[in-house]
Backbone and ligand atoms as CSV (ligand in chain L), in Angstrom:
chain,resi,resn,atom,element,x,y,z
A,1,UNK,N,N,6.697,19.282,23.556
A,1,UNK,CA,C,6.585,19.775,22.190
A,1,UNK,C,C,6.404,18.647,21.185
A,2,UNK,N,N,6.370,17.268,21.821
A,2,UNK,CA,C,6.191,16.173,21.333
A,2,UNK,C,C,4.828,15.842,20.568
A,3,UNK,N,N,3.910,16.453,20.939
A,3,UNK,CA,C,2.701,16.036,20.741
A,3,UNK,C,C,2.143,16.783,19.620
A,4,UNK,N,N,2.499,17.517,18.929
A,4,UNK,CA,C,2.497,17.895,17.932
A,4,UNK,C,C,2.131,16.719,16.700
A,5,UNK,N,N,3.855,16.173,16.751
A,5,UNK,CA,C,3.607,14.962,16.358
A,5,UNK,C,C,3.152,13.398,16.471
A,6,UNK,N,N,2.981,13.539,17.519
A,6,UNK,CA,C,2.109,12.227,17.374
A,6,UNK,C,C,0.477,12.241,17.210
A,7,UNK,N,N,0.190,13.318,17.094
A,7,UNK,CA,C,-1.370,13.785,16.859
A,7,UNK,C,C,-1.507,13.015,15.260
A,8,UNK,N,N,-0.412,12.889,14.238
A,8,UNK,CA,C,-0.352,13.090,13.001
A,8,UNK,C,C,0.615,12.209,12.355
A,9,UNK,N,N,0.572,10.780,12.189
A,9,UNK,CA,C,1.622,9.730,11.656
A,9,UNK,C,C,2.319,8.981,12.532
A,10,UNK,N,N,3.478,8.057,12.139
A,10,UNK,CA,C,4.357,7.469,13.277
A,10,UNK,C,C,5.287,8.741,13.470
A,11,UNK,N,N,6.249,8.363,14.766
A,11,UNK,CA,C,7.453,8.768,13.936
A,11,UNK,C,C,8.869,7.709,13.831
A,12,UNK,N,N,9.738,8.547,13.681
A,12,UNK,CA,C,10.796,8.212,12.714
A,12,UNK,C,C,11.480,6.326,13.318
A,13,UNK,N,N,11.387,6.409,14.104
A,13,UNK,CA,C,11.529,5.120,14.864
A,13,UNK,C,C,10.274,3.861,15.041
A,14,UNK,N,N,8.828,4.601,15.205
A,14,UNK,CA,C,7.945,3.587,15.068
A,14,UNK,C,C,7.719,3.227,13.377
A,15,UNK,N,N,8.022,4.359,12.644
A,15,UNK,CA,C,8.151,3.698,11.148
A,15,UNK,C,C,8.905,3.289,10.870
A,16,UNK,N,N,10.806,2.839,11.594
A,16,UNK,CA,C,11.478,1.647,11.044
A,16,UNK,C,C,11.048,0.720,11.501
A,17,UNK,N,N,10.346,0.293,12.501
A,17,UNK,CA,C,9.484,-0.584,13.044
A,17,UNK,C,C,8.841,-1.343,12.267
A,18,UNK,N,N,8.082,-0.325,11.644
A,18,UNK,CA,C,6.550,-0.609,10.415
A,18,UNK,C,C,7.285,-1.465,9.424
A,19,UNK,N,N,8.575,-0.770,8.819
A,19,UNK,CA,C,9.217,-0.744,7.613
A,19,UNK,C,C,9.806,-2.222,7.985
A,20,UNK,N,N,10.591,-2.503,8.758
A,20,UNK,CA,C,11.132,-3.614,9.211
A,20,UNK,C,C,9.893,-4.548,9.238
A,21,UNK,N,N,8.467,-4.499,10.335
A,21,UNK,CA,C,8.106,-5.816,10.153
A,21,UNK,C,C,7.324,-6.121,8.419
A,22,UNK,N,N,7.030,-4.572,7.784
A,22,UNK,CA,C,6.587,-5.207,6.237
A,22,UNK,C,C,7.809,-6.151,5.589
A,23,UNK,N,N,8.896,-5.700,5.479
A,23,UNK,CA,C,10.045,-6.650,5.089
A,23,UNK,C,C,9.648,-7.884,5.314
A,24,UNK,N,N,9.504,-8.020,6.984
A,24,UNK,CA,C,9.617,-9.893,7.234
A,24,UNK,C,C,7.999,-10.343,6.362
A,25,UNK,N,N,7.187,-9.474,6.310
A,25,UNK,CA,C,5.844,-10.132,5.723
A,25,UNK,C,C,6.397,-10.401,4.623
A,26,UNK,N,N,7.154,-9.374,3.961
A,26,UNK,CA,C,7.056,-10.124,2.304
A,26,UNK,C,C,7.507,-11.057,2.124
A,27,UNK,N,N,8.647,-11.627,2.970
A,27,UNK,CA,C,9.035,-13.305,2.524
A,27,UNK,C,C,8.305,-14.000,3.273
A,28,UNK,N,N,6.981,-13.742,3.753
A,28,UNK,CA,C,6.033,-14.694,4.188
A,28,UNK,C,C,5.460,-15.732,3.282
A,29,UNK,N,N,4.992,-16.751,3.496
A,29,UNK,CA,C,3.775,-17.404,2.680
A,29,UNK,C,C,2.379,-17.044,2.163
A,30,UNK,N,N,2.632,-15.851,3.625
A,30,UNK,CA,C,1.439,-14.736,3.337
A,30,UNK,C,C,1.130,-14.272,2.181
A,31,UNK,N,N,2.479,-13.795,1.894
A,31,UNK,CA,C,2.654,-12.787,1.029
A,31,UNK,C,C,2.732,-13.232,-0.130
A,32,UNK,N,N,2.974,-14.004,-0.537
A,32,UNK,CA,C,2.993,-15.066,-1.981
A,32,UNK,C,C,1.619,-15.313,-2.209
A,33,UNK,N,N,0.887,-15.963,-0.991
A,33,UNK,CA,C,-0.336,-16.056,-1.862
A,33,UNK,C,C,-1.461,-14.762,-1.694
A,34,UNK,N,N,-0.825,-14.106,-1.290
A,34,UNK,CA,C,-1.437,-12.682,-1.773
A,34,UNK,C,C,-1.843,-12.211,-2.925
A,35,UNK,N,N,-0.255,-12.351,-3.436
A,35,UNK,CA,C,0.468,-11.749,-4.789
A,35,UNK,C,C,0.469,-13.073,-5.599
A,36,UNK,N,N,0.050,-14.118,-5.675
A,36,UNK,CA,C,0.181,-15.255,-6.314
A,36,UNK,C,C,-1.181,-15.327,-7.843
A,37,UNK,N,N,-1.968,-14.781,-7.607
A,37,UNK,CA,C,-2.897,-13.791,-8.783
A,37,UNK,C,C,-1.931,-12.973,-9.356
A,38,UNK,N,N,-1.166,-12.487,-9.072
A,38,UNK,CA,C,-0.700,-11.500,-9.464
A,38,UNK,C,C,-0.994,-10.370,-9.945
A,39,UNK,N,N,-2.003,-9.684,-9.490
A,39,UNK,CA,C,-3.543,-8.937,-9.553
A,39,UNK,C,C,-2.665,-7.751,-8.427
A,40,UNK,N,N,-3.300,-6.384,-8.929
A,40,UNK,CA,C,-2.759,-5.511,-8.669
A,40,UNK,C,C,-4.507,-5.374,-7.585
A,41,UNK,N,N,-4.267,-4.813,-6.222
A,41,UNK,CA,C,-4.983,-4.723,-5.609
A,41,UNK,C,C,-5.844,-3.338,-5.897
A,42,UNK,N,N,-5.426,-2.232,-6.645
A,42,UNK,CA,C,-6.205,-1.069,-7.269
A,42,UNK,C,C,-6.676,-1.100,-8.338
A,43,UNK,N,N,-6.038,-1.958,-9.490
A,43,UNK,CA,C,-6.850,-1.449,-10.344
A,43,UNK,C,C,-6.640,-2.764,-11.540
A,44,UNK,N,N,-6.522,-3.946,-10.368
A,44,UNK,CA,C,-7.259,-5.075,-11.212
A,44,UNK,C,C,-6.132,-6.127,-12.535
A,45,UNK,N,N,-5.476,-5.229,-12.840
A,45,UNK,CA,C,-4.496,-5.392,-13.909
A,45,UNK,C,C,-3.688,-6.767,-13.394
A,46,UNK,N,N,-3.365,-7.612,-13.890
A,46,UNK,CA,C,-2.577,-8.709,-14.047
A,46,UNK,C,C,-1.027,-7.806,-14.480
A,47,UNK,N,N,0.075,-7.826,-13.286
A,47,UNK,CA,C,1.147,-7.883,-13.544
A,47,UNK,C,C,2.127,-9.189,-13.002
A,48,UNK,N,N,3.402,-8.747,-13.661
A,48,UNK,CA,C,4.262,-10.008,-12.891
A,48,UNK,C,C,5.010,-9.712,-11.794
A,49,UNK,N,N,5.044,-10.932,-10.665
A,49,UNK,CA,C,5.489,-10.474,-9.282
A,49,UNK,C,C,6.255,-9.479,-9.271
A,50,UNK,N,N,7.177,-9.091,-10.327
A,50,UNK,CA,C,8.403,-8.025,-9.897
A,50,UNK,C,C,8.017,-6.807,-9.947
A,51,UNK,N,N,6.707,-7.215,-10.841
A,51,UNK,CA,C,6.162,-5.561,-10.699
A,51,UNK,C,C,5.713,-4.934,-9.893
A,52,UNK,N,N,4.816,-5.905,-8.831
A,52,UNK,CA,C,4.093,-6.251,-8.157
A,52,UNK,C,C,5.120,-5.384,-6.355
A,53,UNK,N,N,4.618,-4.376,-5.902
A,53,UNK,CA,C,5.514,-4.264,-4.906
A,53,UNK,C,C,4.252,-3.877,-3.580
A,54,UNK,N,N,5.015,-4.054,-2.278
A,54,UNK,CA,C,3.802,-3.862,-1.601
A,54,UNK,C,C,3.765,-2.516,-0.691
A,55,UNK,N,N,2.187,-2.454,-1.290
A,55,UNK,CA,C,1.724,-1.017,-0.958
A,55,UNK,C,C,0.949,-0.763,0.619
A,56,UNK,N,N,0.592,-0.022,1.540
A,56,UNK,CA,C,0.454,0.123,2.837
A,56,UNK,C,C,-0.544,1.169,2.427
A,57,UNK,N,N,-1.884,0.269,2.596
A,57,UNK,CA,C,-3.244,0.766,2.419
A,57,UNK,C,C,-3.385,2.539,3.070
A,58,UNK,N,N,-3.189,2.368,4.070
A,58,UNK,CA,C,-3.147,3.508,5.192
A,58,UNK,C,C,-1.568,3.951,5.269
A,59,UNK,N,N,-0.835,5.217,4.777
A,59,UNK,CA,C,0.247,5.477,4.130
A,59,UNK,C,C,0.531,5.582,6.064
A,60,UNK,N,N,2.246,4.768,5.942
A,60,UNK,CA,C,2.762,5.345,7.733
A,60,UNK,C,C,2.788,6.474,7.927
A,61,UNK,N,N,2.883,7.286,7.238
A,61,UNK,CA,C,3.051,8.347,6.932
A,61,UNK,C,C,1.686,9.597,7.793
A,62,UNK,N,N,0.418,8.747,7.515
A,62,UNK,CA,C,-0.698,9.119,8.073
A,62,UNK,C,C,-1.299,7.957,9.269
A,63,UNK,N,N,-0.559,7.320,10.108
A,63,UNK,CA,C,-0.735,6.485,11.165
A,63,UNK,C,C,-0.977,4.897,10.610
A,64,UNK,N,N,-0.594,4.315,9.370
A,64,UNK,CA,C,-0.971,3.007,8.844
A,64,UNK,C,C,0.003,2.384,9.855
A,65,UNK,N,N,-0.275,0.883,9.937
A,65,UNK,CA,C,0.893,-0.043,10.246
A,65,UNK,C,C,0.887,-1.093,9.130
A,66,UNK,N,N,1.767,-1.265,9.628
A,66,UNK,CA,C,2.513,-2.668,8.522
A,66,UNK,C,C,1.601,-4.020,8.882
A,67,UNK,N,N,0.057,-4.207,9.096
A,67,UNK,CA,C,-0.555,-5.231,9.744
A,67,UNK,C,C,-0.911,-6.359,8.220
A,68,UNK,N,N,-1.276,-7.423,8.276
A,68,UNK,CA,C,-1.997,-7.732,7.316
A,68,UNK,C,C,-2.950,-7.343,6.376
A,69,UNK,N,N,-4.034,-6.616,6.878
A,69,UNK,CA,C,-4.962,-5.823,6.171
A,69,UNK,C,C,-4.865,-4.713,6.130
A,70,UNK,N,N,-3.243,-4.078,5.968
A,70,UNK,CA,C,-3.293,-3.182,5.789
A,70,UNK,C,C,-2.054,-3.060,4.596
A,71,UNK,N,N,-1.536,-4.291,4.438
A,71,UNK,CA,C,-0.561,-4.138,3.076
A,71,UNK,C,C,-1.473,-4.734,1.679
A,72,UNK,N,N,-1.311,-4.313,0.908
A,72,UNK,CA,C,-1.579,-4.954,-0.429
A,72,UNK,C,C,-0.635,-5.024,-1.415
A,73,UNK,N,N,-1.029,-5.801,-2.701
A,73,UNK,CA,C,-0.275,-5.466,-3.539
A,73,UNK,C,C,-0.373,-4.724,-4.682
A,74,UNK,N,N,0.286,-3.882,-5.210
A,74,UNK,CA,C,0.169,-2.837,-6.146
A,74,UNK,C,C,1.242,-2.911,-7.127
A,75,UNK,N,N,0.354,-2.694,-8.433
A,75,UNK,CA,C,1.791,-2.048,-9.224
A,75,UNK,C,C,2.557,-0.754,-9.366
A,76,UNK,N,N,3.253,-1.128,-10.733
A,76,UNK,CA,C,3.943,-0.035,-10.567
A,76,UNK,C,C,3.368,1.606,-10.631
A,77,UNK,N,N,2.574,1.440,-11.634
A,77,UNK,CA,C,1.285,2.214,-12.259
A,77,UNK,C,C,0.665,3.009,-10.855
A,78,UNK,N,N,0.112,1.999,-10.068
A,78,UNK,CA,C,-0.687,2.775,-9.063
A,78,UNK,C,C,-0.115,2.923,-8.002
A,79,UNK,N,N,1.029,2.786,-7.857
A,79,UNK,CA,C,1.626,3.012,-6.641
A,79,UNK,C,C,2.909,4.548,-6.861
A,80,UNK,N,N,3.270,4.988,-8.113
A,80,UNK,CA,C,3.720,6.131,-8.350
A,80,UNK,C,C,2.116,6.999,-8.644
A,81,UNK,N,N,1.145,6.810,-8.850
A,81,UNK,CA,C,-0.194,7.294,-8.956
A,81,UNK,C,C,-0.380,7.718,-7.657
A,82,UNK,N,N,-0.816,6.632,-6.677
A,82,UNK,CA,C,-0.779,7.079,-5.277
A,82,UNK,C,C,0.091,8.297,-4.465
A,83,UNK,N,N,1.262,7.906,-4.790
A,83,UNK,CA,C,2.857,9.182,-4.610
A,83,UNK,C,C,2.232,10.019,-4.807
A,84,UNK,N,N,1.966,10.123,-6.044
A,84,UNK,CA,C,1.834,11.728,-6.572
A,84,UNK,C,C,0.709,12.613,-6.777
A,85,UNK,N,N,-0.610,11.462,-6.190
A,85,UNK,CA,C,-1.977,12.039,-6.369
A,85,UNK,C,C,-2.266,12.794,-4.890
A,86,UNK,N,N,-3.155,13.605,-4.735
A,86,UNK,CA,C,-4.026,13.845,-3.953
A,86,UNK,C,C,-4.751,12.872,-3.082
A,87,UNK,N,N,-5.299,12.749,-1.899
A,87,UNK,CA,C,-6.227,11.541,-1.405
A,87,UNK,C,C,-7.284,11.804,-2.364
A,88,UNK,N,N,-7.833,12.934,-2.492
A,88,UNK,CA,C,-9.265,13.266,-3.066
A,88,UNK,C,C,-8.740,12.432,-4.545
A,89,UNK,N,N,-7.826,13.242,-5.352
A,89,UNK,CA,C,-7.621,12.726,-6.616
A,89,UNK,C,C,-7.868,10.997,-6.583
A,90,UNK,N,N,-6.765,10.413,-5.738
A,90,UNK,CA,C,-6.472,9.128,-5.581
A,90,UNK,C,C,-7.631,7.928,-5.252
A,91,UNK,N,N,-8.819,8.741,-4.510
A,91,UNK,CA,C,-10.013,7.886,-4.330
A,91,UNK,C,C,-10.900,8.141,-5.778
A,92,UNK,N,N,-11.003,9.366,-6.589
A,92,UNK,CA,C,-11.657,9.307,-7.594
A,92,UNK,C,C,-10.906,8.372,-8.870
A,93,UNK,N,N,-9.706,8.064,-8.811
A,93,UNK,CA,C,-8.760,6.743,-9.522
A,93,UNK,C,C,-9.457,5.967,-9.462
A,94,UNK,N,N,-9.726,5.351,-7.919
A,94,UNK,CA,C,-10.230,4.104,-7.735
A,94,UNK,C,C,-11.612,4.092,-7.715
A,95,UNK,N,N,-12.285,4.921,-8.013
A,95,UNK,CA,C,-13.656,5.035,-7.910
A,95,UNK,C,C,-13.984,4.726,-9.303
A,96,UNK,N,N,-13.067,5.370,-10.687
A,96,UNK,CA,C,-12.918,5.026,-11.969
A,96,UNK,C,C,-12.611,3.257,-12.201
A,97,UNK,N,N,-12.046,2.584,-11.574
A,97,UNK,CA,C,-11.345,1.758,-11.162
A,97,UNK,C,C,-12.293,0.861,-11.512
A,98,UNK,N,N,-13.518,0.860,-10.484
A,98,UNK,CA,C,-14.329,0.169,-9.381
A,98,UNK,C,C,-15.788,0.483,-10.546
A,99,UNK,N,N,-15.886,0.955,-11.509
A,99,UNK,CA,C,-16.385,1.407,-12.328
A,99,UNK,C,C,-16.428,0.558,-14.159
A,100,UNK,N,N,-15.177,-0.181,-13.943
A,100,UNK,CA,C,-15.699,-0.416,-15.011
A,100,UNK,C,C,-14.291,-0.893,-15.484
A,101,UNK,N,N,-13.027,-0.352,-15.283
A,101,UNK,CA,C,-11.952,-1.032,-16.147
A,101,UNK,C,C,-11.368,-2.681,-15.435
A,102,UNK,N,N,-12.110,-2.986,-14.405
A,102,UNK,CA,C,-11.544,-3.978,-13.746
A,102,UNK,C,C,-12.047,-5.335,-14.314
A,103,UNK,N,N,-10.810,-6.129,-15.039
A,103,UNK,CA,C,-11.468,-7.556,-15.492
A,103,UNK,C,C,-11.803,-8.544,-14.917
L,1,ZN,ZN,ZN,-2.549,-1.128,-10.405
């Protein structure tokens, strides 16, 4: 009856997994000069590191992992945006994005 779910995300154990190795990335060197622009990876904006939190391109939620190219950094702005949008909504954001407000 297992397969249900794994057709569809991690589960609850391969995402403390995920969750655990994003942790060790963020005190990487990686991860600093990621975020060292301090450039929000959606939508361009210059915030400051604290705002700055990291977002998982491909949500675990829908099979992402915690890999390098698959974390970015986001603010606060687009990352409660993301939460609460639609995918459809959430790609026409960034399609606005990618359009014209980015400095
Ligand atoms: Zn943003």
């Amino acid at each position: 009856m297992n397969e249900y779910f794994e057709s569809d995300g991690l589960d609850d154990a391969e995402k403390r997994i995920e969750r655990s190795k994003a942790r060790e990335l963020r005190k990487s060197r990686w991860w600093q000069q990621r975020t060292a622009s301090g450039r929000c990876y959606y939508c361009g904006r210059k915030v400051t590191f604290k705002e700055l939190s990291m977002d998982h391109l491909v949500p675990l939620a829908r099979g992402g992992r915690s890999t390098k190219s698959n974390l970015v950094p986001a603010c606060k702005d687009c990352n409660n945006r993301k939460k609460s949008m639609m995918p459809l909504e959430w790609e026409e954001y960034l399609e606005q994005n990618r359009e014209g407000k980015i400095t």
